[in-house]
N, C-alpha and C positions, 0 to 999 in steps of 0.2 A: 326887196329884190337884191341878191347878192349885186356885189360889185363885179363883173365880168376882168376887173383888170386888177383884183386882191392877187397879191402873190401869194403862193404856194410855201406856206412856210412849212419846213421837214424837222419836226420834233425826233429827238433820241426814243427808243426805246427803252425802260426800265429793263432793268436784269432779269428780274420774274419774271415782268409781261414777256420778254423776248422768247425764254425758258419752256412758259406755256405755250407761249401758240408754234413753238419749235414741237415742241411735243407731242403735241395736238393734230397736227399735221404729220407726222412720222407714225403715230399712231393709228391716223385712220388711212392714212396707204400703206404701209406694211402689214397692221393687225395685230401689233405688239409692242412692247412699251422700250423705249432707248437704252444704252447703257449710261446717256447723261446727255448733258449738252453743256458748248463750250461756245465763245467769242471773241470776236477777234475786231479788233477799230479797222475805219478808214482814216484815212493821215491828210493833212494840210501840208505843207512848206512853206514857212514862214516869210523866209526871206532864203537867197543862194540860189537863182534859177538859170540853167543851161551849165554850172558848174560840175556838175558832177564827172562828165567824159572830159572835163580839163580839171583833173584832180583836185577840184576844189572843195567847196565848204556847203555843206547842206543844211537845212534846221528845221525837221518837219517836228508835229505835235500829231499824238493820237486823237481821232475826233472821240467824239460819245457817241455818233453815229456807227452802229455794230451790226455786224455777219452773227445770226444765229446758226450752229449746226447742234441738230439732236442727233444721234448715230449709236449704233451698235455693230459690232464684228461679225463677221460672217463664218463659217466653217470649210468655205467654199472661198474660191478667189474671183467670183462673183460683186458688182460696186455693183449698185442702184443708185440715184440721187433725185430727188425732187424739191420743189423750188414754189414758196407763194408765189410768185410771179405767175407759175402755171401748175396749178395744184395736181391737174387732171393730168398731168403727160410726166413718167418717169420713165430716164434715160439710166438703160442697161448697157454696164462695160465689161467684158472679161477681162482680168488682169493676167491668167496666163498667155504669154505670146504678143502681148501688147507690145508696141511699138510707137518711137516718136512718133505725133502727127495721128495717131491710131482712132482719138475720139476727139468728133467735130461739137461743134456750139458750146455751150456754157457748160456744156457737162465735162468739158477739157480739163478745168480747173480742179476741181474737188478729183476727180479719178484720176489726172496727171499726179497727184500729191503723191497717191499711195504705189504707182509706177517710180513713182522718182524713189522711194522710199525701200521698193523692192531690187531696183536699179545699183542701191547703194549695200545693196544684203543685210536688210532690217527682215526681220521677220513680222512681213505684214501680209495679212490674208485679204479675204474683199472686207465689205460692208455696206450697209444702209445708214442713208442719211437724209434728213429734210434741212431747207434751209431758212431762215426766214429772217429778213433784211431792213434796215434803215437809212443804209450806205447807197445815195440817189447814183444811180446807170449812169453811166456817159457825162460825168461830169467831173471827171478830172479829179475823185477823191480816193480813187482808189479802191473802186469795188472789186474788184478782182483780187488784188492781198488780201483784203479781211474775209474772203470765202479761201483761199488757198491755206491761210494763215491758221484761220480757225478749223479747218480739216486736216493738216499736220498737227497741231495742237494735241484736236481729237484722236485722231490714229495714235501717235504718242503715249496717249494713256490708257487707252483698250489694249494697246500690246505692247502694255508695261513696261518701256524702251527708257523711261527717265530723263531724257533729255529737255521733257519740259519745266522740271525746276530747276533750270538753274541759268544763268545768263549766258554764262559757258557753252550749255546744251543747246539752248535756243538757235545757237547760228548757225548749230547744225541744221538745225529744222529748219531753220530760216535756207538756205542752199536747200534745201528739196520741194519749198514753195517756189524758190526761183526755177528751178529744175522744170517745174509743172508749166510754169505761166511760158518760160521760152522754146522747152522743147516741144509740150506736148498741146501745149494750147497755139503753139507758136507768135505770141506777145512778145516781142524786147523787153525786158526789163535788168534795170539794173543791180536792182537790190535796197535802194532807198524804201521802199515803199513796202517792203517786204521786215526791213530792219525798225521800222516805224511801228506798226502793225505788233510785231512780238516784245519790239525794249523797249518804247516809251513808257513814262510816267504818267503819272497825274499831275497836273503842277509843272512839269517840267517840260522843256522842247528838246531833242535830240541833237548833238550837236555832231553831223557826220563828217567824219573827213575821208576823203575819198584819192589822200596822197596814194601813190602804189607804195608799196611794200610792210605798210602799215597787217597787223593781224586785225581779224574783225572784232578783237576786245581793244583793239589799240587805238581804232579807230572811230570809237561815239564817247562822250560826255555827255551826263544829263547838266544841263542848264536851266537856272530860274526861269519858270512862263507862269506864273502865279497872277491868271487873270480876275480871278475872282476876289484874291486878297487885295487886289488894287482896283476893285470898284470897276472893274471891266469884263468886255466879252468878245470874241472876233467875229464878226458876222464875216459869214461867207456866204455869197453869190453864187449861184450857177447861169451864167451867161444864155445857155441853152443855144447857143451857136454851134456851129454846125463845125466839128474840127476837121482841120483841114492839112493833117497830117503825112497824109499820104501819097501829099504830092512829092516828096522828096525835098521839103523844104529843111528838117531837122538833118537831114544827112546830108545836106549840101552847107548847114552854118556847121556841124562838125567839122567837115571833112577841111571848110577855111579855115576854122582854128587849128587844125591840123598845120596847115600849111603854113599859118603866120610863124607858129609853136618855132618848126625847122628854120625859118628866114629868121628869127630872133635867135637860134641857136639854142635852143632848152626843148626839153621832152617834153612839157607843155605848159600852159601859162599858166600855172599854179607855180611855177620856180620863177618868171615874172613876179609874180602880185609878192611872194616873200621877198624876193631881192628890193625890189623896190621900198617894203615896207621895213625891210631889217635894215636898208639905209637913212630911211627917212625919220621912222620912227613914228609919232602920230600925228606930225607938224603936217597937217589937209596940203599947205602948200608948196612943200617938199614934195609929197606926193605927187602932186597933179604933177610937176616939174620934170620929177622921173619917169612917170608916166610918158609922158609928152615925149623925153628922149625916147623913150624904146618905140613909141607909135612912129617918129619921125623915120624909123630904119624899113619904114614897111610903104612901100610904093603905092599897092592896091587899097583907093580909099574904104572898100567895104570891107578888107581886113583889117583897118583902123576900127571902125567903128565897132566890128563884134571882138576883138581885143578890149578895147576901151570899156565896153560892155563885161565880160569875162572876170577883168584885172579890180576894179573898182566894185564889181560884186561880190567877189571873194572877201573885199575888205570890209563891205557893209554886214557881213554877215559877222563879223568877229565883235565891227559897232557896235550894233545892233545889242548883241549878247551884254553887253560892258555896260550900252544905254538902259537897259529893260533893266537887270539886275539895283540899275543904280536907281532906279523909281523915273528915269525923264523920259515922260511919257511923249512930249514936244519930240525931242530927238530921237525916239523911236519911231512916231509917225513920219517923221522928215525922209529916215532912213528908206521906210515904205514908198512912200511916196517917190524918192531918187531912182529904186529900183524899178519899179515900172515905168519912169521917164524912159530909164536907159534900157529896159525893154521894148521900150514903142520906140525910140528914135535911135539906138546905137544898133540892135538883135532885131527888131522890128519884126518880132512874133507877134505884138497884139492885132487885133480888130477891133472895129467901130466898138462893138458889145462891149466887152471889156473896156476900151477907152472909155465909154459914156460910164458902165458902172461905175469907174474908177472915179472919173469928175465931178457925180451925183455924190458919192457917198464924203468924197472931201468938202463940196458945198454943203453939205449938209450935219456938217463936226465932226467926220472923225478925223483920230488925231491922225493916221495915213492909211491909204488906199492902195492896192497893185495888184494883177493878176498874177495867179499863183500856177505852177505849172509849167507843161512843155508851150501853151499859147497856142495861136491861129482856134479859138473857143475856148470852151471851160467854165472858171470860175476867176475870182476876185476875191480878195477877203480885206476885211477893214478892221481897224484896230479899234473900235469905240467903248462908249461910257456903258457898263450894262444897263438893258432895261432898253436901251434903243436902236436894237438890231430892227426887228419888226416896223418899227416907222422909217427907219433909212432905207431897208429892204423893199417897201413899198414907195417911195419917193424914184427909188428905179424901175418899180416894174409902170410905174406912173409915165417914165419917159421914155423907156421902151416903147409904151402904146405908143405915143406920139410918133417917133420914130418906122413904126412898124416894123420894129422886130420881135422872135419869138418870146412866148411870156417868161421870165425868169424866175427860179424858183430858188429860196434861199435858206438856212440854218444858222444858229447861234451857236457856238462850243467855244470851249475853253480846254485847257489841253487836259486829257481824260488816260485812264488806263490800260494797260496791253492786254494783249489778247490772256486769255485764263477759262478756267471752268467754271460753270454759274449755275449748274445742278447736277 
């Protein structure tokens, strides 16, 4: 008799497999065979979280979990799209006369692509396309860029526009995924998850900086994430908590970092976290010291705490990078570990879920644990030894039961590569 309380572990798709069953399903809803099919990752962040809208430091990894699209052009400006998820129901858009906002549910995404594309005066017609996924819904990994990602991709090379060889090109493409996800699907998004999805490496984690006036080539380094050469793998959790975004909680710790930004007198705490470190240098206790000055100038204690949070993220992310490269595995988990401290007690985005995953996977050896993400649900990811994703992942959904929260479902990756063509 199964175990009722096995977690849900979500294996990658092979390239082939993805390829076929993209095909397979394109083929028996339209009645004819693709011009190809392409993929695109969903992305983790390693460590850098709430930084990005205070110009800081980001470090997501492409997962091996991937968006298949099979597609071919149309003669007509006519989109189709269908989706395993629901084989039987294909959502028709016109694209002349389209407008933001113009197509509702999931079908926003892949048809906002080729709006934003026609928006921008590419010559792009409709198309058919099927989709077929390994990138888990609702969990904080970004399913939504590796369908938008790998549809500009697609489009891209049906009408021959070249922008996808080249890293240069990509970020054009990349602005017409974001185009899709906040105009017409109406998502926020910033662009991390968009720039993930098309630049990362294999091996490597993205190192974004999100200073303003930076260009978008000016702004990522790939950096060593070489999990596999070092006998490792990052399990990642899906909490299956319930996100609680909506209430106006992320627009209210902006809008204070906004507010601390002014009363410290800087455009925002990313001219903090350098000043501070271009004085101190790496001395940890110089740091906190200056820190400490600049928190002491700010009255409201809860804009101490998400400053303090903010300033001291930005720096672990630079750690971080210096730690992993240098093989100390110890000081990269620490790092993990710090940050989601000062997630739950400075930002105080986590929940119980998260908390408990996070506690479970450190009691149980990895070298660090922390939710990954905007928080209030999600996921978690942990840095451990390969080979023991699957037992740690189960030691949680173990105390979940107990707990009675929802079952969590979890995956193993290591950093994989960008979206591309795969037949």
């Amino acid at each position: 008799m199964a175990d009722e309380n096995a977690v849900e572990f979500i294996d990658s798709i092979p390239d082939g497999e993805g390829a076929r069953r993209a095909t397979e399903l394109f083929a028996k809803t339209y009645g004819y065979q693709p011009a190809g099919v392409w993929d695109a990752p969903g992305r983790v962040n390693l460590i850098g979280e709430h930084t990005d809208y205070n110009a800081g430091l980001c470090l997501p990894i492409a997962l091996p979990h991937r968006t298949f699209i099979a597609l071919a052009p149309r003669q007509d400006a006519q989109a189709r799209v269908v989706s395993s998820i629901n084989p039987g129901s294909v959502a028709t858009a016109e694209l002349e006369g389209l407008e933001a906002g113009g197509v509702k549910g999931w079908a926003a995404y892949p048809v906002g692509v080729a709006w934003a594309m026609r928006q921008a005066e590419l010559p792009v017609q409709g198309f058919d396309a099927a989709f077929v996924s390994c990138v888990p819904l609702g969990s904080g990994l970004s399913s939504s860029a590796a369908m938008t990602c790998s549809t500009v991709l697609a489009l891209d090379d049906v009408y021959s526009l070249g922008y996808g060889s080249s890293d240069e090109g990509r970020v054009t493409l990349i602005s017409m995924a974001i185009a899709s996800e906040n105009d017409m699907a109406g998502a926020s998004t910033g662009g991390l998850d968009q720039n993930a999805s098309m630049r990362c490496q294999a091996g490597k984690a993205l190192l974004l900086d999100c200073k303003p006036g930076l260009t978008p080539l000016e702004n990522v380094s790939q950096q060593d994430f070489d999990l596999a050469a070092r006998g490792l793998e990052l399990l990642v959790v899906d909490t299956c908590a319930p996100h609680q975004l909506n209430d106006g909680q992320y627009a209210a710790r902006r809008a204070t970092c906004e507010q601390a930004a002014a009363k410290l007198g800087v455009e925002n705490l990313r001219q903090v976290a350098d000043t501070i470190a271009a004085s101190a240098g790496d001395d940890p206790s110089a740091r906190r010291q200056g820190l400490q000055e600049a928190l002491d100038r700010l009255p409201d204690p809860v804009e101490v705490k998400r400053v303090r949070h903010v300033v001291t993220e930005i720096w672990r992310v630079t750690d971080f990078v210096r730690a992993f490269a240098a093989g100390d595995m110890a000081e990269s988990g620490r790092l993990f570990n710090a940050s989601h401290d000062s997630l739950r007690d400075d930002y105080q985005v986590t929940v119980p879920e998260l908390d408990l995953a996070v506690d479970t996977a450190r009691e149980e050896g990895a070298y660090g644990a922390r939710m990954t993400g905007g928080g209030f649900g999600g996921s978690i990811i942990a840095l451990v030894d390969a080979g023991r994703s699957r037992e740690i992942a189960q030691k949680i959904a173990d105390r979940f039961a107990r707990k009675g929260f929802n079952q969590p479902r979890a995956l193993a990756a290591v950093a994989a590569k960008p979206a591309e063509r795969v037949a």
